[in-house]
N, C-alpha and C positions, 0 to 999 in steps of 0.2 A: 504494500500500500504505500504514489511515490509525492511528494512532498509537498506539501502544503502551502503559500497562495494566501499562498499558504497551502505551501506543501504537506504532507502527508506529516513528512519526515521533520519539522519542528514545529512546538508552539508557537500559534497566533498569538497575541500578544496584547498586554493588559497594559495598565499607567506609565508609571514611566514618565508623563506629561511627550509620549512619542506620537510623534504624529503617523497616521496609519497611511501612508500611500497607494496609489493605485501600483500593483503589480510591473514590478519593473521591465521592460524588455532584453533579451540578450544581449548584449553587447557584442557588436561586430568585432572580427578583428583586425589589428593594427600592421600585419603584415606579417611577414616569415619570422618563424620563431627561431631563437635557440634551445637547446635543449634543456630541459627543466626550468624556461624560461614561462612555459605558456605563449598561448597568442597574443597575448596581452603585452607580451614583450620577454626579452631575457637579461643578460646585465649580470652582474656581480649579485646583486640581489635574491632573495626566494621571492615564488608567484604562489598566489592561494584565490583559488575559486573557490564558491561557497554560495547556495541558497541566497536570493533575495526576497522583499516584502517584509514590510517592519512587521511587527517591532522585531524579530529575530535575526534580522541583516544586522539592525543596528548595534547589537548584542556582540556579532560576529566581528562587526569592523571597526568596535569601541577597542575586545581584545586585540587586535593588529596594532591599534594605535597605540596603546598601553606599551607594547611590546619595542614598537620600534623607537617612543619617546627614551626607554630606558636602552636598549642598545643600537645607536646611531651608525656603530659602521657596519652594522646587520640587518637592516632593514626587507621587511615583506611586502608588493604588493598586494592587495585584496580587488578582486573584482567579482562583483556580482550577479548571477545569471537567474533565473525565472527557472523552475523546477523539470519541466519537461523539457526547455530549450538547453538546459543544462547537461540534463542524459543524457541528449543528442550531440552534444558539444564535446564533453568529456570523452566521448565513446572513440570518437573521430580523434581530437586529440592524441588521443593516447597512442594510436593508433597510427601515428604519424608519428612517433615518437616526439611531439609535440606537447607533452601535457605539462600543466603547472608543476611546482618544487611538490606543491600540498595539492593533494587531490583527494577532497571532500567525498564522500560516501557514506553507503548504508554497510558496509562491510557484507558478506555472505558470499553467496554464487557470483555476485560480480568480482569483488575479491577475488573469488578464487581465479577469475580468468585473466586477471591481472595478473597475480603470483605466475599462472601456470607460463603466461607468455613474457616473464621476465620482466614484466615490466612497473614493479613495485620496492623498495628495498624490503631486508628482514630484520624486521624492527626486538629481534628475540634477547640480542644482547646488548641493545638498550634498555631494555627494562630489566635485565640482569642488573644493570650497571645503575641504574633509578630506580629503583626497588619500592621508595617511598613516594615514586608517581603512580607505579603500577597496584600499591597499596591501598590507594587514599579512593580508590570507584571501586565499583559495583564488581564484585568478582562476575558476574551473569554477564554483565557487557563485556569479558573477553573472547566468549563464543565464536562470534559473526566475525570477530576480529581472526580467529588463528586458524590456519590451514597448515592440515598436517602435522599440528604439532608444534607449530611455532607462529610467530605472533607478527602480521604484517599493516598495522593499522593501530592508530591511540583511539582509545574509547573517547568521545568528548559529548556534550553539550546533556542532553534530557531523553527520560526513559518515557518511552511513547505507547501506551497502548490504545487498543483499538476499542472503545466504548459507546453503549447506547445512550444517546442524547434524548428527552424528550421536554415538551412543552409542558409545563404543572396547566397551564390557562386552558392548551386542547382537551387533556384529560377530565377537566374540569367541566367543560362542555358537554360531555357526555357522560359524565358521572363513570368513569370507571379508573382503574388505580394499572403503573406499569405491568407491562406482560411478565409472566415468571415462568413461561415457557413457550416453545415455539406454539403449540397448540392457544395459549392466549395471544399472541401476533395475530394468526387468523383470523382470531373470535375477534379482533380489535378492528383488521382491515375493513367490512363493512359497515360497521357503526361511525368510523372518521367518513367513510365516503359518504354514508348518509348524510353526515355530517356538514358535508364541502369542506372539508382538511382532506390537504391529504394523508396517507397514513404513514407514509417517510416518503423523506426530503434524497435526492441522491445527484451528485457531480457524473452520470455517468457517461459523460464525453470522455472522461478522465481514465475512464476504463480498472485503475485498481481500485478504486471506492467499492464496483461490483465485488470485484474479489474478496472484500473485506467479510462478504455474505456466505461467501461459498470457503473460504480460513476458519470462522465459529462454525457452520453450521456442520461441516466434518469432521471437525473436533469431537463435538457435543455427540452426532451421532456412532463416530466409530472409533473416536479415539486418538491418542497423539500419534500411535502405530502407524494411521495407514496414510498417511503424508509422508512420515519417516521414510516408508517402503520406497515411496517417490523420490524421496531428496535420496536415498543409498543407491538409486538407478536400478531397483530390482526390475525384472520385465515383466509388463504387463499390469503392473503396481495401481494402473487405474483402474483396474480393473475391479476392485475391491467392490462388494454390494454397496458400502456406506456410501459411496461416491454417489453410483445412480440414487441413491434417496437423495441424498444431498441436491443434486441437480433438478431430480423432481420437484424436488420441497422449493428449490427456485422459482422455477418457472410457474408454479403453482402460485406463489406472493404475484408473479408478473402478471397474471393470466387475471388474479383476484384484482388490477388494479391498487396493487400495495403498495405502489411508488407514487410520484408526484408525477404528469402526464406531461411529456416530451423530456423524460431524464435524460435520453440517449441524446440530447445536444446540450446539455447542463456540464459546463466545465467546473472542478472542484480550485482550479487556478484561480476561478473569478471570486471566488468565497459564495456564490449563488446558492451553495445547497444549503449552506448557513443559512442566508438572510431569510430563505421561506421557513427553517425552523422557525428563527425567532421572533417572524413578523406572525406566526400563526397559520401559514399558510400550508405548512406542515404539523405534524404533530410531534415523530420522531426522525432521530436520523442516528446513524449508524459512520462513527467517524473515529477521524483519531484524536487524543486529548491535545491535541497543538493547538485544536479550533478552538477550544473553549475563551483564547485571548482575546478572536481575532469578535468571538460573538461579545467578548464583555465591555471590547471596545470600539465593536461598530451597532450593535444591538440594543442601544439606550438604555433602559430599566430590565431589562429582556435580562443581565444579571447578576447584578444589582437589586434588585428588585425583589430576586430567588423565585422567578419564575421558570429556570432551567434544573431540570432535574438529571440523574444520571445513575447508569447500573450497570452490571457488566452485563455480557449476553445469557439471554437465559438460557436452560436445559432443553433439550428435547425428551422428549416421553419415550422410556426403553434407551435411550443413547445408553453410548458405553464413556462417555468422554465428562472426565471429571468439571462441574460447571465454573470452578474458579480459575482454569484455566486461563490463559489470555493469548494473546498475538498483536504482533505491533513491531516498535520500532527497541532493542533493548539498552539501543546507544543510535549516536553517530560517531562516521570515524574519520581519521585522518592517517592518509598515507604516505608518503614521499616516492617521488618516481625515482626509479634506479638511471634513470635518464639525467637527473641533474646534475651539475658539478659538485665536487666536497665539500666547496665552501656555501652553495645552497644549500646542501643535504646538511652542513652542521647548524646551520642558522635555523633549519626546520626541526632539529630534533631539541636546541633551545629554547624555541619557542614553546615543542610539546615539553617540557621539562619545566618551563617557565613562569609562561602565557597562557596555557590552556588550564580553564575550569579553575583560577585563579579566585578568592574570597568574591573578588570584586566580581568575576563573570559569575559567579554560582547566583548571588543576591541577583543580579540582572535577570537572570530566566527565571529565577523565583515569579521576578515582578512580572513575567511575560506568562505567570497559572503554569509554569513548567517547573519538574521535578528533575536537579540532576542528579547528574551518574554519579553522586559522592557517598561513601559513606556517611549516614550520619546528616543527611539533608535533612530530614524532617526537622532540625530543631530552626533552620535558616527563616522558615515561616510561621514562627510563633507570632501571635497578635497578628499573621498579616490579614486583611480582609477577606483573604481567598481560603483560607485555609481549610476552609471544609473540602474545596476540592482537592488542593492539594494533598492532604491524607488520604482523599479516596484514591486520588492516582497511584500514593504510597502502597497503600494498602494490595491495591490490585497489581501492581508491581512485587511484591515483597512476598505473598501469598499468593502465588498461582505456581500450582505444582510443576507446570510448565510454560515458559513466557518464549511463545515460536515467534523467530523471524516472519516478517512478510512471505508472503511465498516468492513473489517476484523480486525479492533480494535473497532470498534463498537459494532458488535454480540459477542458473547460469542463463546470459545474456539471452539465449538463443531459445532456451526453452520458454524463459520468462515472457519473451515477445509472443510465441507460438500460447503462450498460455492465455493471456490478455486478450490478445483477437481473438480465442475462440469462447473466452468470458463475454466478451460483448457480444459475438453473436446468440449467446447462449439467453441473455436478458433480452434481447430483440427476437428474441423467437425463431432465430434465424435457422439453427440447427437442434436436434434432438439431445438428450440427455447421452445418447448411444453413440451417435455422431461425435458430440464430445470427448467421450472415451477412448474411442480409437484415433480422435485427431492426436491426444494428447500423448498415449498409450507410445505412438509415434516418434515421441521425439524423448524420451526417457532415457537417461545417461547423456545426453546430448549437451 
């Protein structure tokens, strides 16, 4: 599920007194790179792409500043890209031997295909050698980070899962209280339609938003196993029953009109699927906790007010999959290309030594409804405003027996595209539940 727009992948964003701007465009680039330069430029200097859209840009490119104010003859630049134009940028990049010093990510299957084709350093005896950087986060964010055993990426920023949003005012409407299982989802979808709500809000231009539906609803029904089967490349892995229920039970919500009507041109870039939750025009919505900032600070009383409620996904009836479970985002990471000179690659591994997830940047994504990757965060938002959701994030972070990767940062480049386009045909009715299986069945180890 990929970045939030507020990307997927960080918190939207709370006070601060930050002004929220419209979505920034990619930035073109400035002509032939050097290597570990980026397009952005190369030079003696380290280059760091990274996420834009406040408030968490601004977050991103306060620590740059901090960083290069205290060390002048090692200075980073920062440039900022827009979440999808960024995938597409970074991908090519890299690819070109072209990528920045830092190159920003969700760690997993894409990782890995960086590792595999050389072109990341092995960050393993750095944190040998910083012990008390690799000490001070979330043991669970070095997951996504380590392939094979060793470690190619610094965990940085906030732990992101993937949460049911819903409206207290729609609810209220209709006299009934959140669902506590998929079978109350349904009993809900035609009572909101009766209604004129609709019954969730979805970016599905965005295409992972969908997938966010079909991550819990396999979980819940068959368990952490049979994705596992998937990500270990067994053959034929989709094959598992839980999968066609899963898919059923999709198309089933699509069929019942359980979404908001024209999802499939709804970008999650634009914050659109936000604003019909908190205008009312939906009821729930099904996102990651990044959005919570982006609603408390374009959403007026919306929450503030405490008219946004929130739960994890419910159980399915007969599932096998434990309901505290989660999925989401369990870091972001930071990697260095094996492409840059010595003297970028030590000014980058400085910075993560230095710079990153600093007192000062932790308190910042506090203030943005984000929890990070530190040990021991929960005490940073004592008294703050937010703090009830802040523990709930804690909480469903801290207690889920298992907190899975996205799946499209899980698989590898290749599968994760072939996975997405056949997610969106699957919400557009386009193809069958069976059709999906063998599309997917297809590209497994890939």
């Amino acid at each position: 599920m990929d970045s939030r727009n507020t990307s997927r992948r960080t918190f939207l964003g709370l006070s601060m007194g930050l002004p929220l701007g419209a979505a920034l465009a990619a930035c073109g680039t400035s002509g032939p790179a050097k290597p570990g330069g980026g397009a952005s430029g190369g030079g003696a200097g380290a280059s760091y792409w990274y996420l834009s859209v406040q408030p968490q840009e601004g977050v991103r490119t306060r620590a740059v500043e901090r960083f290069n104010k205290a060390n002048p003859s090692g200075q980073i630049k920062g440039t900022p890209f827009q979440n999808d134009a960024y995938k597409t940028k970074i991908k090519t990049a890299i690819g070109a031997g072209q990528a920045p010093t830092i190159i920003w990510g969700w760690g997993g299957g894409t990782l890995r295909s960086y590792v595999q084709a050389g072109q990341v350093e092995d960050l393993t005896s750095f944190f040998d050698q910083n012990a008390a950087v690799k000490d001070r986060l979330f043991p669970s964010s070095f997951g996504a980070a380590t392939i094979d055993g060793k470690i190619y990426a610094m965990p940085c920023e906030t732990v992101q899962p993937i949460v049911l949003f819903h409206n207290k005012t729609a609810f209220e409407k209709i006299g009934a209280e959140p669902p506590q299982s998929w079978g109350d989802i349904m009993d809900l979808v035609p009572k909101f339609n009766k209604a004129g709500i609709a019954p969730f809000s979805l970016g599905g231009q965005s295409r992972w938003t969908n997938m966010m539906w079909l991550e819990f609803l396999l979980d819940r029904i068959g368990g952490t196993e049979v994705f596992q089967a998937v990500f270990d490349g067994e053959k034929g892995a989709w094959s598992n029953p839980a999968v066609l229920d899963m898919l059923t039970k999709v198309q089933e919500l699509v069929k019942a009109n359980g979404f908001i009507k024209g999802f499939s041109s709804i970008t999650a870039d634009s914050n659109a699927d936000q604003a019909l939750l908190y205008t009312g025009k939906a009821a729930m919505m099904l996102h990651g906790t990044w959005t919570y900032g982006g609603m408390s600070q374009d959403g007026g009383d919306f929450v503030p007010g405490g008219h946004l409620g929130y739960t994890n996904f419910p159980g399915v009836d007969g599932g096998k999959g434990d309901p505290t479970n989660t999925v989401g985002n369990p870091g972001q990471y930071l990697s260095i290309s094996s492409k840059a000179t010595p003297e970028q690659k030590e000014i980058a591994k400085k910075f993560f030594a230095q710079g990153v997830l600093t007192d000062q940047e932790a308190k910042e994504w506090v203030e943005t409804g984000g929890v990070p990757i530190l040990k021991g965060a929960d005490s940073a938002w004592a008294g703050s405003k937010d703090a009830d959701f802040l523990n709930f994030v804690y909480g469903i972070a801290s207690n889920a027996k298992v907190f899975a990767q996205s799946w499209d940062q899980a698989l590898s480049p290749t599968a994760a595209e072939v996975l997405l386009d056949n997610i969106s045909k699957l919400f557009q009715l386009s193809i069958s539940p069976q059709q999906w299986v063998d599309n997917m069945n297809a590209v497994i180890g890939q």
